[in-house]
PAZAPA-4460 file (N, C-alpha, C; in steps of 0.05 Angstrom, whole numbers, plus 32768, in hexadecimal, padded with zeros to 4 digits):
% residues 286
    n_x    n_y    n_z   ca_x   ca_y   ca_z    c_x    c_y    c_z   seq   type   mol
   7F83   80C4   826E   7F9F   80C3   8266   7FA3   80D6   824D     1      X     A
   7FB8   80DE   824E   7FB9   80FD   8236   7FC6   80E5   821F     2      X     A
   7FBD   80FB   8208   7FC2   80EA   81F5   7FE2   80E4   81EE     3      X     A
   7FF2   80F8   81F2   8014   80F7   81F4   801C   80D8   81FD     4      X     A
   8010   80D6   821E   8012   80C1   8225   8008   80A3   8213     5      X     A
   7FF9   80A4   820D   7FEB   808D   8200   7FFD   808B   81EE     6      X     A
   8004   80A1   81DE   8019   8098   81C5   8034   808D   81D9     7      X     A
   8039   809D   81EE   8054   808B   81EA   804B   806A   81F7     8      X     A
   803C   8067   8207   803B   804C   820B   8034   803A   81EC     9      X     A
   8025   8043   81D5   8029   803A   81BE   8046   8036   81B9    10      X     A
   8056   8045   81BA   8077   803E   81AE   8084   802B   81B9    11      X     A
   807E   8031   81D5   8086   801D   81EB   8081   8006   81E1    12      X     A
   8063   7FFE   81E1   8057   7FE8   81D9   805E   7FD3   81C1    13      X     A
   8066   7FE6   81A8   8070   7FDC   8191   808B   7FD4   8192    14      X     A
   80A3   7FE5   81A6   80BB   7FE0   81A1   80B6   7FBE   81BF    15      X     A
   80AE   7FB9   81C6   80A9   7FA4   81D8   80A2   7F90   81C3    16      X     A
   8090   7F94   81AA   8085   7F78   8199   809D   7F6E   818F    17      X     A
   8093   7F57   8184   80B7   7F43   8178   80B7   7F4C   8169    18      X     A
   80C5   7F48   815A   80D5   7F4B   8140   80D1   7F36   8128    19      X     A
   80CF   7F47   8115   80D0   7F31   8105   80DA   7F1C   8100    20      X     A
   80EB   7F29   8103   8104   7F08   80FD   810C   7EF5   8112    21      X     A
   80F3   7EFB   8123   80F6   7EDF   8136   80E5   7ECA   8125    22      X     A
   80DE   7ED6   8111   80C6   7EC0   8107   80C6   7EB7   80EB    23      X     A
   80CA   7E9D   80E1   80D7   7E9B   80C2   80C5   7EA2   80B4    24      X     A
   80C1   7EB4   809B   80B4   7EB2   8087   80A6   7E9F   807B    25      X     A
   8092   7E96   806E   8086   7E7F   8062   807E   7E8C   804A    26      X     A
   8086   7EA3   8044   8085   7EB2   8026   809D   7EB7   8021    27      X     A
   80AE   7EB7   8002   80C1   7EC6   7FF9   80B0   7ED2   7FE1    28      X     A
   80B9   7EF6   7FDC   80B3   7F03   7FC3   80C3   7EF8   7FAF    29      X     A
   80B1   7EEE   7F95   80CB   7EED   7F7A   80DA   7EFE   7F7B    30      X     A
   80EC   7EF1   7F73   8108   7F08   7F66   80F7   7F17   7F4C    31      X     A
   8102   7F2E   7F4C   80F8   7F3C   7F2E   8101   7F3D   7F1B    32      X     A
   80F8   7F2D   7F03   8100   7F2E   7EEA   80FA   7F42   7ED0    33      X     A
   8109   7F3D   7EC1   80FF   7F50   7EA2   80FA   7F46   7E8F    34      X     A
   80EE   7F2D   7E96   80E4   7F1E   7E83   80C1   7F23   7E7C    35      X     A
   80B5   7F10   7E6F   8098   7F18   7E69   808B   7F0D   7E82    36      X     A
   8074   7F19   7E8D   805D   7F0E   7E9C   8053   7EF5   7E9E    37      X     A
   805A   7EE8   7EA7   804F   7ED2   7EAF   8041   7EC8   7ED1    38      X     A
   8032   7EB2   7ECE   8034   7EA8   7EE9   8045   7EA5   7EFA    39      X     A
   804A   7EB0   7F10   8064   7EB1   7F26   806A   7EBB   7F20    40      X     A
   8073   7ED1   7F10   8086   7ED5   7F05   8086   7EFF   7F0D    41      X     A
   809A   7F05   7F15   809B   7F29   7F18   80A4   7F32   7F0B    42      X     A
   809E   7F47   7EFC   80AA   7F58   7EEB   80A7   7F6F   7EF3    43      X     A
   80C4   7F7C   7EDB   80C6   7F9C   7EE0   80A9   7FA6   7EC4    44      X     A
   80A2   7FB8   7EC7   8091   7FB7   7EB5   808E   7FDD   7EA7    45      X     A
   8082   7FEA   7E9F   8088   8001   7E94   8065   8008   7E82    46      X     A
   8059   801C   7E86   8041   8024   7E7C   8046   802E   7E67    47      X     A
   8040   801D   7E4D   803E   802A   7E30   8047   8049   7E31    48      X     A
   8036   8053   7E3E   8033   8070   7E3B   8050   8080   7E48    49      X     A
   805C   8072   7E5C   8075   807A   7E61   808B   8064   7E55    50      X     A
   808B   8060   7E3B   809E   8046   7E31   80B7   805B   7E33    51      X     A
   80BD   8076   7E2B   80D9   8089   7E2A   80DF   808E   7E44    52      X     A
   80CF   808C   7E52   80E0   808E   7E64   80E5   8075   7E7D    53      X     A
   80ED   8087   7E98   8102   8072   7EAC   80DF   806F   7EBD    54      X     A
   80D3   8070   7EC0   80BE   8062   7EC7   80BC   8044   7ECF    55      X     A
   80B3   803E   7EDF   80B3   8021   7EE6   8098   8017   7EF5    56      X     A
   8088   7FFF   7EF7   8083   7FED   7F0E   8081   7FD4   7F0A    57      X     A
   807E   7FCB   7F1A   8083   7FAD   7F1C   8063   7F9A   7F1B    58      X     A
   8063   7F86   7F19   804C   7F7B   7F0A   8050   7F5D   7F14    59      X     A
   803B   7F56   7F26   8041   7F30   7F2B   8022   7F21   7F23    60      X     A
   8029   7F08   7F12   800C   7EFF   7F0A   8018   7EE7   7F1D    61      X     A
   7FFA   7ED6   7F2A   7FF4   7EC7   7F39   8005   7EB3   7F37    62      X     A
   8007   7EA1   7F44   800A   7E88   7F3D   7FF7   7E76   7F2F    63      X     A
   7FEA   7E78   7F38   7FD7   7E6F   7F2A   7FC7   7E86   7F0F    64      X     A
   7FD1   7E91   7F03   7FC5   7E9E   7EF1   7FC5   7E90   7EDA    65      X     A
   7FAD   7EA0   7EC4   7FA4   7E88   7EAE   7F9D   7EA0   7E9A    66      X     A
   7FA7   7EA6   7E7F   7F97   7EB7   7E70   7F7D   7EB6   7E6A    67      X     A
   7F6B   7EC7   7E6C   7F4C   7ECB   7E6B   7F42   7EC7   7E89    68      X     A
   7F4B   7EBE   7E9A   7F43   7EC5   7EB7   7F40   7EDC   7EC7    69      X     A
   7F2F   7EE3   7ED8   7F35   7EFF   7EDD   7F35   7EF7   7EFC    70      X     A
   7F47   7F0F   7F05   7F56   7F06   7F1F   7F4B   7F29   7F28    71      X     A
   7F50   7F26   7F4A   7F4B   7F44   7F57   7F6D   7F45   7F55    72      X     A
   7F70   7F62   7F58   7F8C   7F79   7F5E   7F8C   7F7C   7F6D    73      X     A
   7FA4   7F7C   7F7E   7FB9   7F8C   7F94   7FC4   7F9F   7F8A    74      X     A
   7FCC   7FB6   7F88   7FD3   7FCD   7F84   7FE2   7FD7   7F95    75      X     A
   8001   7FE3   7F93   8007   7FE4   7FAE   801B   7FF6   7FAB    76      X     A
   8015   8008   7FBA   802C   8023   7FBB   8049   8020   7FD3    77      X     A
   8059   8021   7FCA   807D   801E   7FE0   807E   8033   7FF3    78      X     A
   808A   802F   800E   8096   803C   8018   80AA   8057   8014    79      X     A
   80B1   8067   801A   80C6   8074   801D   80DA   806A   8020    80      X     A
   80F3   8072   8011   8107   8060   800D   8124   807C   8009    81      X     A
   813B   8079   800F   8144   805E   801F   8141   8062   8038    82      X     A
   8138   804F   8047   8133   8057   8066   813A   8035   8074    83      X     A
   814B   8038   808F   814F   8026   80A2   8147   802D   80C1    84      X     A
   813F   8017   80CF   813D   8023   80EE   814F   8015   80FA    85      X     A
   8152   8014   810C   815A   800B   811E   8157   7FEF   8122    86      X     A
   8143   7FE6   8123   8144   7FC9   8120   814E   7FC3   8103    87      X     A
   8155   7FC7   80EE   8159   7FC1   80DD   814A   7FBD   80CB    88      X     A
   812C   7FCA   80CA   8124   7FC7   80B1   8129   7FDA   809E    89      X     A
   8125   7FD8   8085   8128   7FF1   806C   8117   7FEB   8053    90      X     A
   8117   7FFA   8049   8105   8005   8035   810E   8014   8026    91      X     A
   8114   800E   8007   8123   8014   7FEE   8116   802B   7FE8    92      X     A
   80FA   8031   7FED   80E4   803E   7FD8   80DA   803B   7FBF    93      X     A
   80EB   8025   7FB1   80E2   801E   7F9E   80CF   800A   7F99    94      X     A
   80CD   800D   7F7C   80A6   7FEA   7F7F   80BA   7FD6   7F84    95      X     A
   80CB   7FCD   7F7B   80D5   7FAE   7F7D   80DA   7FA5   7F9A    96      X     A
   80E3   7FBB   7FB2   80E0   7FB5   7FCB   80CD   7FB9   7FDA    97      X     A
   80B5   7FB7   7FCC   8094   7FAF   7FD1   8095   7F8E   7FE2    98      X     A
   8086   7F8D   7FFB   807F   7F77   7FFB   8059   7F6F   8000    99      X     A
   8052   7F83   8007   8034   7F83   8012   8027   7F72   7FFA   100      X     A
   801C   7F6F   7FE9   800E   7F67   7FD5   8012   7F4C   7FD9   101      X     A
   8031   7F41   7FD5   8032   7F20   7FD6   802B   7F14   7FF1   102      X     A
   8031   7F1A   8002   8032   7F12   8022   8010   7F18   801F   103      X     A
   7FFF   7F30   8019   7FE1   7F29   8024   7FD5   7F16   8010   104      X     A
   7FDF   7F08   7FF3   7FCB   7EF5   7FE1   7FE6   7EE0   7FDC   105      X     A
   7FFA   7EDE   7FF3   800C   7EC4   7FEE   8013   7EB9   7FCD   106      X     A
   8009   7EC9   7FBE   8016   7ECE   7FAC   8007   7EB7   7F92   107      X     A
   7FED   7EB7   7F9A   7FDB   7EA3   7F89   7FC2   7EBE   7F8E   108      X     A
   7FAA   7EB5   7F7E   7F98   7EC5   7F7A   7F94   7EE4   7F70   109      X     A
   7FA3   7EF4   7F73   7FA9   7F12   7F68   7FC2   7F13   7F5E   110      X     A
   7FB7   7F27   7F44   7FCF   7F36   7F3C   7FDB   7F53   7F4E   111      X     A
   7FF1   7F4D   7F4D   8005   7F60   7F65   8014   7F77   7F58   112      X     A
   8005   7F8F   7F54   801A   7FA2   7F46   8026   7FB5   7F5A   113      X     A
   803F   7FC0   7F5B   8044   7FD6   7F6A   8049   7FEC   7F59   114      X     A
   8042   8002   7F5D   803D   8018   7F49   8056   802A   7F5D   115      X     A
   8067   8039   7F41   8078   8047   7F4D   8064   8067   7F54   116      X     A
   8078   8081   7F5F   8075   8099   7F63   8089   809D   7F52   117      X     A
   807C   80B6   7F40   8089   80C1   7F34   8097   80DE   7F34   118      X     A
   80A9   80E6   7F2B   80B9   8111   7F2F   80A3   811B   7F28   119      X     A
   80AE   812E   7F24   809C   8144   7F18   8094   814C   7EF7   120      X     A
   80A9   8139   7EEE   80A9   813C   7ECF   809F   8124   7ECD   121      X     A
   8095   8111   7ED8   8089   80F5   7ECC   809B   80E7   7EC5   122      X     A
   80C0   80E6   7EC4   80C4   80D0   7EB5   80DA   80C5   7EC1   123      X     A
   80D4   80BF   7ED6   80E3   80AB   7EF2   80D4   80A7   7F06   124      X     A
   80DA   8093   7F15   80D8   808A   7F28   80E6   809D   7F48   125      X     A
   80DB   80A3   7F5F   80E4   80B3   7F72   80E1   809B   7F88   126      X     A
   80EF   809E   7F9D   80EE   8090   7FB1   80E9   8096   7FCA   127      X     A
   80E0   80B2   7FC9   80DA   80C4   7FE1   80C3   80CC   7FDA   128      X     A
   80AC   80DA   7FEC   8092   80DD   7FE8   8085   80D6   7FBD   129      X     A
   8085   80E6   7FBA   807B   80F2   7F9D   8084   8101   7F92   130      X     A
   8087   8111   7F78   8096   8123   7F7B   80AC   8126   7F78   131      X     A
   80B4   8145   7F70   80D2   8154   7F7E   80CA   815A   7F90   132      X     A
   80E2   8163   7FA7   80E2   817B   7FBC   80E2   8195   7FB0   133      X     A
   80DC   81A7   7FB7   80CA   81A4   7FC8   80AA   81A8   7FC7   134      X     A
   80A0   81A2   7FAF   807E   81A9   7FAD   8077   8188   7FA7   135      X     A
   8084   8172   7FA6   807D   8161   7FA8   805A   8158   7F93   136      X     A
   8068   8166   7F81   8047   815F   7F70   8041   813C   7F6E   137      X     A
   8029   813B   7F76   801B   811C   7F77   8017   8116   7F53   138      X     A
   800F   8131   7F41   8004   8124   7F30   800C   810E   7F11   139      X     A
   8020   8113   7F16   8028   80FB   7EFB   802E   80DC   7F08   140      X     A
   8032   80E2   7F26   802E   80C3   7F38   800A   80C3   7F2C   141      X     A
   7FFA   80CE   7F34   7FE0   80C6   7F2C   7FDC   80C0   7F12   142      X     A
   7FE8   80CE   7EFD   7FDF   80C9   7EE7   7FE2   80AD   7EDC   143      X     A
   7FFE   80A4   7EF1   800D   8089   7EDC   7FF3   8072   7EEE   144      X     A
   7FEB   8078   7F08   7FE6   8065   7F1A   7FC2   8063   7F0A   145      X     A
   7FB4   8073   7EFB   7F9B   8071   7EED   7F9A   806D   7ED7   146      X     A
   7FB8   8067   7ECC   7FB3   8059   7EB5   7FB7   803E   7EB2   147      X     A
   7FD2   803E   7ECA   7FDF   801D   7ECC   7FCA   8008   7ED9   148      X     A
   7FB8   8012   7EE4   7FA3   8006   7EED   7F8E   7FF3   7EDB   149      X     A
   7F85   8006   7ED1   7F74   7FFC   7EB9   7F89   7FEB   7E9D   150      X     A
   7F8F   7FEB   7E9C   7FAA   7FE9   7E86   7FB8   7FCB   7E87   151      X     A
   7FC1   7FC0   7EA6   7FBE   7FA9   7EB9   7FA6   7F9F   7EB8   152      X     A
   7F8F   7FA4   7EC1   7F7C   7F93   7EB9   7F73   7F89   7EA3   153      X     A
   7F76   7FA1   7E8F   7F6F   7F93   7E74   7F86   7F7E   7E63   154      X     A
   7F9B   7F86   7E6F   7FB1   7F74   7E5D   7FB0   7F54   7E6D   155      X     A
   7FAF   7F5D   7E8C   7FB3   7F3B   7E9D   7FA0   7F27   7EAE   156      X     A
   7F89   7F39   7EA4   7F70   7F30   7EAA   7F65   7F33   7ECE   157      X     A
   7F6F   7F55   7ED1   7F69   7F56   7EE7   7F4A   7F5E   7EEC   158      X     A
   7F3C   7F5B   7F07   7F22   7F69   7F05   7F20   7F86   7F07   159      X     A
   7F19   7F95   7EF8   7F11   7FB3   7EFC   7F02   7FBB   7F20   160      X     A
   7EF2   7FA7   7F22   7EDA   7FA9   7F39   7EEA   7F9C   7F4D   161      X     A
   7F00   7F97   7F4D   7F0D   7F86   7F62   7F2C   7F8B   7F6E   162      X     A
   7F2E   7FA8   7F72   7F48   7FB8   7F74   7F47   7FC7   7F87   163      X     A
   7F64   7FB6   7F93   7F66   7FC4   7FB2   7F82   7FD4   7FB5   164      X     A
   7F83   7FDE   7FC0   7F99   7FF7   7FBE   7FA5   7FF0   7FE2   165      X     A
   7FC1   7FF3   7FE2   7FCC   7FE8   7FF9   7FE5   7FFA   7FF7   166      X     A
   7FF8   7FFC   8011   8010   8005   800C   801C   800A   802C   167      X     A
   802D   8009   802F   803E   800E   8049   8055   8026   804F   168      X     A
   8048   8032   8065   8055   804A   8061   804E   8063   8064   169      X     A
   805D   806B   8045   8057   807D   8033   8045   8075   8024   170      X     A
   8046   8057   801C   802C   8052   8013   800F   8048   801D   171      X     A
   801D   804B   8032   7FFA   8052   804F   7FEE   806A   804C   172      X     A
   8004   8078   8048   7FF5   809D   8049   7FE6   809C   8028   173      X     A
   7FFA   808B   801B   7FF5   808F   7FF6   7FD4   807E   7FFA   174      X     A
   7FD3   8078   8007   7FB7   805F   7FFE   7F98   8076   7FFF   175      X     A
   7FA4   8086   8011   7F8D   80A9   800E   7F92   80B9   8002   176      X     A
   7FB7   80C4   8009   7FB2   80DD   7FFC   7FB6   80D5   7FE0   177      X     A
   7FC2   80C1   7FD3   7FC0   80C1   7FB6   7FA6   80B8   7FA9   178      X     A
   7F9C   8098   7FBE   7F8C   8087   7FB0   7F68   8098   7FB2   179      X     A
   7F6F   80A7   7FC1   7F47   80B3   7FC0   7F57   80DA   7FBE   180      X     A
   7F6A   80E2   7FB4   7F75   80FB   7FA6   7F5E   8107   7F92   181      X     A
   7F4A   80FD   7F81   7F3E   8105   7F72   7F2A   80F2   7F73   182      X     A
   7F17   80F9   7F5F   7F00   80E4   7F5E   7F09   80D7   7F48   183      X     A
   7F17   80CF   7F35   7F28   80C3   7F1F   7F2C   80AB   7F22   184      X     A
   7F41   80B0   7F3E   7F4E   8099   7F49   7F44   808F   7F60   185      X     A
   7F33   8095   7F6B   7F2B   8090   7F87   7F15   8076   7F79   186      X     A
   7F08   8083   7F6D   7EF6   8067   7F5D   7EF8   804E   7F52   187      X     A
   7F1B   8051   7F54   7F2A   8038   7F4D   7F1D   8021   7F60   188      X     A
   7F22   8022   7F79   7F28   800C   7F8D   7F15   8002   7F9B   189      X     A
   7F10   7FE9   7FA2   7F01   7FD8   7FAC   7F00   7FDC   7FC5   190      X     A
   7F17   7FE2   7FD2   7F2A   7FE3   7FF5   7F40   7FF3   7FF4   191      X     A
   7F40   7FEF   800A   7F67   7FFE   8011   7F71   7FED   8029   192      X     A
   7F87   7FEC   8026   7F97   7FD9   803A   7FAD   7FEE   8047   193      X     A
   7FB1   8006   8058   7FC9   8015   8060   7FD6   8007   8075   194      X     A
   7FEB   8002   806E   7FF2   7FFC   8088   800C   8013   8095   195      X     A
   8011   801D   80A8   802D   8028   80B6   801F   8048   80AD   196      X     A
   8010   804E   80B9   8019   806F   80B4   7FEE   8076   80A4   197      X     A
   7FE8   8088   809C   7FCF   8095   8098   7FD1   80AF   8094   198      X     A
   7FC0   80BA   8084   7FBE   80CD   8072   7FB0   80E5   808F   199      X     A
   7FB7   80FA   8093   7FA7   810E   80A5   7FAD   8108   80C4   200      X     A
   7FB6   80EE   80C4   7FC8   80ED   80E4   7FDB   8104   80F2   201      X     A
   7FF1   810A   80DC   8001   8114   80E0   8009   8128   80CA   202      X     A
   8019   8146   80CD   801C   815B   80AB   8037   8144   80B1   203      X     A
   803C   8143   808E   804F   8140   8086   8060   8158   806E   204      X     A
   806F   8154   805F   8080   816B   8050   8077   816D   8036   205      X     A
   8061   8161   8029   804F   8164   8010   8038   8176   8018   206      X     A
   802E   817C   8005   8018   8194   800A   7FFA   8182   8013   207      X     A
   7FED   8195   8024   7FD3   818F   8028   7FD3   8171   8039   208      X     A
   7FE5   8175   804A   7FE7   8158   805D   7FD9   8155   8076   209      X     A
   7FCE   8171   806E   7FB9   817E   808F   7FA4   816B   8096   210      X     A
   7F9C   8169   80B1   7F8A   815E   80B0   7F70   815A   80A1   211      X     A
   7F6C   817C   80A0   7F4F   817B   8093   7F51   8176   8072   212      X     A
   7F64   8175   8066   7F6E   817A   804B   7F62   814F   804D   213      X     A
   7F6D   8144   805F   7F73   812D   805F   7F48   811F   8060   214      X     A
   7F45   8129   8075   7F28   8127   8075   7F17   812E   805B   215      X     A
   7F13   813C   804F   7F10   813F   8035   7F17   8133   8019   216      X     A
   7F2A   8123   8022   7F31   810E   8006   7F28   80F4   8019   217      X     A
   7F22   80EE   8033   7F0C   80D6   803F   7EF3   80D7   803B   218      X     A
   7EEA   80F4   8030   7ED2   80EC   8024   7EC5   80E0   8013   219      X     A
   7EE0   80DC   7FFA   7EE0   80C6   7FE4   7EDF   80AD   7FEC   220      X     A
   7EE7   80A4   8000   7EE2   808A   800B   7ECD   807D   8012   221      X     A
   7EB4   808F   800F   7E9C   8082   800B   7E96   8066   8018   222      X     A
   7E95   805F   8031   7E95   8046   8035   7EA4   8032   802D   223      X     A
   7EBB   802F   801E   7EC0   8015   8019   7ED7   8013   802B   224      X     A
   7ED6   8007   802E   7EEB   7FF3   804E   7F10   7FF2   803C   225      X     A
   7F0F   7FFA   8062   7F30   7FF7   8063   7F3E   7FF1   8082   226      X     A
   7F52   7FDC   807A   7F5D   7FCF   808A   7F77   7FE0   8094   227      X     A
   7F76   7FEC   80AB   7F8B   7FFC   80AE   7F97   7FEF   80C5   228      X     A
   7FAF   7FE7   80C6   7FC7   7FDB   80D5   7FDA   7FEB   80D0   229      X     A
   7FF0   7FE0   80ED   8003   7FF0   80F0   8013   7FD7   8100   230      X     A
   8035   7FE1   810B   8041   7FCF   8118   8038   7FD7   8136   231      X     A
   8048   7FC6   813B   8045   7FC2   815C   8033   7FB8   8167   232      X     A
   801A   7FC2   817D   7FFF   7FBF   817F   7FED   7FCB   8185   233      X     A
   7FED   7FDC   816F   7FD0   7FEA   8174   7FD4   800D   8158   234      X     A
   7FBC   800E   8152   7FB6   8026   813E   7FAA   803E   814A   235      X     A
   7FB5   8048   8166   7F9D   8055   8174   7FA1   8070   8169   236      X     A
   7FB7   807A   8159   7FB9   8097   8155   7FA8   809E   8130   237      X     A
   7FA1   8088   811F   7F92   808D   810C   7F70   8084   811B   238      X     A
   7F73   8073   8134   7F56   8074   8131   7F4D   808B   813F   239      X     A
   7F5B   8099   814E   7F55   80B5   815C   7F4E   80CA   813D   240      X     A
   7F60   80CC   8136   7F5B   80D6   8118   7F41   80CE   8109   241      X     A
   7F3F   80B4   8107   7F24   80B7   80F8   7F0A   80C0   8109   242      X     A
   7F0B   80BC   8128   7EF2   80BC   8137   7EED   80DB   8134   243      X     A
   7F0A   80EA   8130   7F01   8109   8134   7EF7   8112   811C   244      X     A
   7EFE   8106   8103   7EFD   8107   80E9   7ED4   8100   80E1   245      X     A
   7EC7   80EE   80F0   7EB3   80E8   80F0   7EB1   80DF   80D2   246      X     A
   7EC4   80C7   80C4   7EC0   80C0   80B4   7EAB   80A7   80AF   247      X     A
   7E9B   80AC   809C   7E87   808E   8093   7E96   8078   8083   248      X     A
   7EA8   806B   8090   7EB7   805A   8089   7EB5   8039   809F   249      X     A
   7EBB   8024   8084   7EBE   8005   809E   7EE5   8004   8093   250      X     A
   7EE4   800C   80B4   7F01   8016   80C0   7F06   7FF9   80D0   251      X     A
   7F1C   7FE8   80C9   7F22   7FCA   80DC   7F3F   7FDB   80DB   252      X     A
   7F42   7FD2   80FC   7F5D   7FD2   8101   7F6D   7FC2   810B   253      X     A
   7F85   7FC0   810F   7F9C   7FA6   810D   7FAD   7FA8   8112   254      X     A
   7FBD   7FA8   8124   7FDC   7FA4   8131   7FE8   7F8D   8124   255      X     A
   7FF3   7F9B   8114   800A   7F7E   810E   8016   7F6B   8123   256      X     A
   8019   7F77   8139   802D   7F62   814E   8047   7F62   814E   257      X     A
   8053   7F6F   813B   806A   7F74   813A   8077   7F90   813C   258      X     A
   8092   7F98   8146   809A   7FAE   8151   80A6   7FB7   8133   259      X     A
   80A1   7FAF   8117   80B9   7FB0   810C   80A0   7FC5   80ED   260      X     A
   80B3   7FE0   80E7   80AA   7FEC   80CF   80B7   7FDE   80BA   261      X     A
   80A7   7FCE   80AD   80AD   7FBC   8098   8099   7FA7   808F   262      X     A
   8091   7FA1   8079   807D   7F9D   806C   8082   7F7C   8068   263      X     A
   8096   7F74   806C   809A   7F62   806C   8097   7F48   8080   264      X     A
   808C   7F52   809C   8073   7F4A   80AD   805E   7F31   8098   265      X     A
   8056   7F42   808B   8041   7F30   8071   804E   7F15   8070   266      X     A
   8064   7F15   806E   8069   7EF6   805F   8075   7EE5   8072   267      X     A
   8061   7EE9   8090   806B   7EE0   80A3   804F   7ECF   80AA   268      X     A
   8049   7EB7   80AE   8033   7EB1   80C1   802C   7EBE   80D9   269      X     A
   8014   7ED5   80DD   800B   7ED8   80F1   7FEE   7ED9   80F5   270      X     A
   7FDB   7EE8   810C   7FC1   7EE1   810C   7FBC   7F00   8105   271      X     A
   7FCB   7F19   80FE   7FC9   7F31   80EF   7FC6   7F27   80CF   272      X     A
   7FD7   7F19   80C8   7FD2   7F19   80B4   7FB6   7F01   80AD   273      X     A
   7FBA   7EEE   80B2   7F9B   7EE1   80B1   7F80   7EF7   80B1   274      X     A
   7F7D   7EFF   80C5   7F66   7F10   80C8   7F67   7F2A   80B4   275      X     A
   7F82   7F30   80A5   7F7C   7F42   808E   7F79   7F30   8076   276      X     A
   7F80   7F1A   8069   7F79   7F08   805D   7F59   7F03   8059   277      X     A
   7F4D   7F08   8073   7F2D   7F00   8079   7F18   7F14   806E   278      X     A
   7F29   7F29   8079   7F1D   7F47   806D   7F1D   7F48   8055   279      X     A
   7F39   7F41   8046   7F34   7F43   802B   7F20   7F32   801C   280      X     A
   7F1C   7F1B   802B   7F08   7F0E   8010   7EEF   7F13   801A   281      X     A
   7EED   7F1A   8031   7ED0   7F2A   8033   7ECE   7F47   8028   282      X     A
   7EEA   7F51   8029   7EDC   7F6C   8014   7ED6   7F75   8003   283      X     A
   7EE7   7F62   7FEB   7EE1   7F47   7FD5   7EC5   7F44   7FCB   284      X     A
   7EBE   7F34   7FDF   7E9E   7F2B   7FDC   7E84   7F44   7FE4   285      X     A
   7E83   7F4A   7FF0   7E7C   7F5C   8002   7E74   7F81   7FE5   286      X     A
***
């Protein structure tokens, strides 16, 4: 079967899965506050180092959190925003319309940051790739995301050795091309969680989205495991990608079950999300 074909019976396949909203949530995300950090509690939050300017991310300590405890990180990059489909999902692009982090640790055990993208001058927030248009520079998104890192751990008692990098999207593609972009930042993370989309699948309108450009920042990935899901059922066009890619990676893959681009799947009971739940505390331990 040619591969054209295969993809479209993939689309087929996904626009056939239910919908989310046949199925109630058993998660709600806090509302976001601007108050101080606490347990449960979300905040807008701001990196010393960008206090002048419009900079932003958001910051959730556990429910169960305790000062002097040290907890593992979720890390988690946003979608492209503003965007709707047809079924009605959407995506702001901003951190506060993050949901991946709470839906995979239900909102006990990790601290949950979503780290914004930043212009080109460092001192806002963007809601479209990285960047301006059109050179889309990655680097002051990197700079804020290797410092806010370390910075979070030391203030809220996160683990350094215990940081997983996740995102949907845009922040599927962000979980490679930003999170293993250098050897700086790639050393950050424990895992990666992408879900909806992959780095070298497809060019996109930022530089160096080529395949091989893309294979070359998987070499930073050094073995450590990533859970790559997508909607509908089935990942067959990144695992074609990696098989050609001949990457040394532990690659688990995962159909959400659902037809729906939206991250918000997570805070739904299903046996996708259980079995990434499983992965995580084995990759955790492991």
């Amino acid at each position: 079967m040619k591969w054209a074909s295969i993809m479209l019976l993939s689309t087929l396949a996904a626009v056939a899965a239910p919908d989310i909203r046949s199925f109630q949530p058993d998660l709600i995300v806090p509302a976001l506050s601007t108050g101080k950090p606490a347990a449960g509690v979300r905040v807008k939050q701001t990196h010393p180092a960008w206090a002048k300017t419009f900079a932003y991310h958001t910051l959730y300590l556990p429910k169960d959190w305790r000062p002097g405890k040290s907890y593992p990180v979720l890390i988690e990059f946003a979608g492209n925003g503003p965007y709707k489909n047809r079924f009605g999902d959407v995506s702001t692009g901003k951190p506060e319309g993050s949901k991946m982090g709470f839906g995979i640790s239900g909102g006990t055990g990790f601290i949950w940051v979503c780290v914004p993208y930043l212009n080109n001058a460092g001192n806002k927030n963007v809601t479209q790739w990285w960047g301006d248009m059109p050179k889309y520079n990655p680097q002051p998104t990197l700079e804020y995301c290797k410092k806010v890192v370390p910075w979070v751990c030391k203030n809220y008692g996160g683990d350094i050795k215990s940081v997983v990098l996740c995102g949907f999207s845009r922040g599927a593609i962000a979980c490679n091309y930003l999170g293993l972009y250098d050897d700086d930042i790639s050393r950050l993370w424990r895992a990666f969680i992408p879900y909806s989309h992959y780095d070298g699948v497809r060019r996109w309108p930022y530089p160096v989205s080529d395949q091989e450009s893309a294979k070359r920042r998987l070499q930073r990935l050094a073995g450590r495991p990533q859970f790559i899901c997508h909607e509908g059922t089935g990942v067959s066009g990144t695992q074609k990608f990696l098989d050609r890619a001949k990457i040394n990676g532990k690659f688990t893959f995962q159909a959400t079950g659902f037809r729906n681009h939206n991250d918000a799947w997570l805070l739904r009971p299903s046996s996708a999300r259980a079995a990434l739940r499983v992965w995580l505390k084995a990759a955790l331990v492991n």
